[in-house]
C-alpha positions as CSV (number, residue, x, y, z in Angstrom):
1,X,43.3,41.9,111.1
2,X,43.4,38.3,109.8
3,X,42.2,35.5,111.8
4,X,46.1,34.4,112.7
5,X,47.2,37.9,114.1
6,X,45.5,37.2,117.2
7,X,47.7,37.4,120.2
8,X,46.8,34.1,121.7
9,X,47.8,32.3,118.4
10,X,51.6,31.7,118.7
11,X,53.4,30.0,116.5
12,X,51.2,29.8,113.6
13,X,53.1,31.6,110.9
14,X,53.8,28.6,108.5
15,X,50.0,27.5,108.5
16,X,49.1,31.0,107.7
17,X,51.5,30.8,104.4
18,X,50.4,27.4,103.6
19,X,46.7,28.5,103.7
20,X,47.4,31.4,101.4
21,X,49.2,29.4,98.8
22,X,46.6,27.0,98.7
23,X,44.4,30.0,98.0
24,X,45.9,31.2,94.9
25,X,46.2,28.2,94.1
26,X,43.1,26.9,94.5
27,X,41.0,28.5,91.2
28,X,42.8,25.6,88.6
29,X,40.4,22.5,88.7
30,X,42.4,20.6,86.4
31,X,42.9,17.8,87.1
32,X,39.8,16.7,88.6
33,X,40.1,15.0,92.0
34,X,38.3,13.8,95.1
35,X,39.5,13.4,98.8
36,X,37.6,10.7,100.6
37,X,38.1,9.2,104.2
38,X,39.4,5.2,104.5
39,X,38.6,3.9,107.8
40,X,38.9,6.1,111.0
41,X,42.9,7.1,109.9
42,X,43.0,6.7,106.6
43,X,42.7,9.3,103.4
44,X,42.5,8.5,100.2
45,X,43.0,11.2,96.7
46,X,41.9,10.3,93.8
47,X,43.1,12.7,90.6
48,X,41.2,11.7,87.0
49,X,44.5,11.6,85.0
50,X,43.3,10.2,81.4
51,X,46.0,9.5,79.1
52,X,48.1,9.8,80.9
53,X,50.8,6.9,82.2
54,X,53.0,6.0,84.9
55,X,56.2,7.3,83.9
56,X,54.4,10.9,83.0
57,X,53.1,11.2,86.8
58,X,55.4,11.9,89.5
59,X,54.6,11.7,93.0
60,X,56.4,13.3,95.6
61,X,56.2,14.5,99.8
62,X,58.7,18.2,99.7
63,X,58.5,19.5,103.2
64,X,54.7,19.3,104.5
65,X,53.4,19.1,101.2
66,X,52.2,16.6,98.5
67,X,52.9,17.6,95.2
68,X,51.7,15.4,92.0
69,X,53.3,16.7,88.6
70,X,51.6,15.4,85.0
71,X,54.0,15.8,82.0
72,X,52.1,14.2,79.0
73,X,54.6,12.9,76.8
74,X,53.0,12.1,73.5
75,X,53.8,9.0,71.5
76,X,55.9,9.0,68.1
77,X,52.5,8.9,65.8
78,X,50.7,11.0,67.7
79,X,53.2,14.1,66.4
80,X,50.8,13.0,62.8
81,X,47.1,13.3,64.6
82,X,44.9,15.9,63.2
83,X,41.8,16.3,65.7
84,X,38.7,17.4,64.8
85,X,37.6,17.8,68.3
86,X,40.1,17.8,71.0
87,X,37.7,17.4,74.6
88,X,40.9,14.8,76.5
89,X,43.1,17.4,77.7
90,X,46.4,16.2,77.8
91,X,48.2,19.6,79.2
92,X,50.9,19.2,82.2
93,X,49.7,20.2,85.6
94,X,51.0,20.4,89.2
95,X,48.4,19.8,92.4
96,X,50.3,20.5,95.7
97,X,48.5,19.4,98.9
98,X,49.8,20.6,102.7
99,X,49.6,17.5,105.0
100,X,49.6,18.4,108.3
101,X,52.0,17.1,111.1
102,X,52.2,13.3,111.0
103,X,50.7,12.1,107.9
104,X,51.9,9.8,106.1
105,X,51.8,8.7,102.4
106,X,51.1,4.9,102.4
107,X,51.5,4.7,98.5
108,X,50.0,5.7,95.1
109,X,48.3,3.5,92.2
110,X,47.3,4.0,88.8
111,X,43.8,2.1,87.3
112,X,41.9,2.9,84.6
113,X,42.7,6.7,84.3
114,X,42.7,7.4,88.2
115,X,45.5,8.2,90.5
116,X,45.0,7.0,93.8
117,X,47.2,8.2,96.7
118,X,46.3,6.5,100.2
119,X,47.9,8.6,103.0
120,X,47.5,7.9,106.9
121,X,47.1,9.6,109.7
122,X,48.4,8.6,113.0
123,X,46.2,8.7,116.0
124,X,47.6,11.6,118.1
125,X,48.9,10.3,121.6
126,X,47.8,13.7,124.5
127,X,51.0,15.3,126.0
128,X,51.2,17.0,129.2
129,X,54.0,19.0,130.7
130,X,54.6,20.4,134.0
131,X,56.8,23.9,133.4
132,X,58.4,24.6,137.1
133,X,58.2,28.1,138.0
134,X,61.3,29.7,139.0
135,X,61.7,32.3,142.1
136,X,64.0,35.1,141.2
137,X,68.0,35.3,143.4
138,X,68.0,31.6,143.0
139,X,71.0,29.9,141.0
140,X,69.6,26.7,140.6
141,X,68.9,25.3,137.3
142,X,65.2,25.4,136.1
143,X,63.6,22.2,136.4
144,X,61.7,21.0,132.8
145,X,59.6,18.1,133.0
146,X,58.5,15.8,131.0
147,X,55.1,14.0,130.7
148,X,53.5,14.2,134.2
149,X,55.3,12.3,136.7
150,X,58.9,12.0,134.9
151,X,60.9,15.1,135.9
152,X,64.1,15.9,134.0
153,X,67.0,18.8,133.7
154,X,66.7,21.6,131.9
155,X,69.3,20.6,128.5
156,X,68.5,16.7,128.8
C-alpha cells in the first residue's frame, strides 16, 4: 500500500503520477542546478548551462510543469576541433519541474553560464464553505454556499 491509497486521501491521483515521474527521473544530474528561496514568496532555479546560448535553451510552463530543454548547436568551426580532453559537456538535456497549484514563472535570465528562472508563489487566501445538509422527501433545491456568510443556489 503506497502512502496515497489511503482512504482519507481523495483526490490525489495526479500528485501521485507527478511524484513518480519525478522519480525516474530524478537519477540524471546533468545539468547541475540549485533551488533557493527569494523572499517569503519567491523561488529561484538556477541550472549551470556552460556553452551554451540563448537561442539553444528553451523555457517553457506545459500543464503543472516546468520544463527547460538544451540543444547545443555547435558553431561552423567547431565541426574542425580535435580535443584532447573533452571535460565541458555540451550534450542536450531536458529538466522538467512540477509546480504546484498557483505558481507562477516571473521570468528566466542567462549570466555567465547560469540559467536563472525566478518563479512566485502566491500567498494562499483560507476558504471556508458551509455544505447544507439535505433531509430526504424534500423537493427543494440543495442549498451551496459560498465563503461563510454568502449563501448561493446550487448551479450559480
Amino acid at each position: 500500500m503506497t502512502l496515497f491509497e489511503s482512504p482519507f486521501l481523495l483526490g490525489f491521483e495526479q500528485f501521485e503520477r507527478s511524484l513518480n515521474r519525478i522519480a525516474k527521473s530524478a537519477g540524471d544530474g546533468y545539468p547541475p542546478y540549485n533551488i533557493e528561496q527569494i523572499g517569503d514568496s519567491g523561488l529561484r532555479i538556477t541550472i549551470a548551462v556552460a556553452g551554451f546560448n540563448r537561442d539553444d535553451l528553451e523555457v517553457t510552463v506545459e500543464e503543472n510543469q516546468l520544463v527547460i530543454r538544451g540543444r547545443h548547436q555547435p558553431e561552423g568551426d567547431a565541426k574542425d576541433r580535435v580535443f584532447i580532453h573533452r571535460g565541458i559537456a555540451a550534450r542536450q538535456f531536458q529538466r522538467a519541474f512540477v509546480l504546484a497549484d498557483g505558481i507562477q514563472v516571473a521570468g528566466a535570465s542567462l549570466d555567465n553560464g547560469l540559467l536563472n528562472i525566478d518563479l512566485e508563489r502566491p500567498e494562499a487566501e483560507p476558504v471556508s464553505r458551509r455544505i447544507d445538509i439535505k433531509l430526504p422527501g424534500r423537493n427543494a433545491a440543495p442549498a451551496v454556499s459560498g465563503p461563510i456568510g454568502v449563501r448561493a443556489k446550487a448551479g450559480q
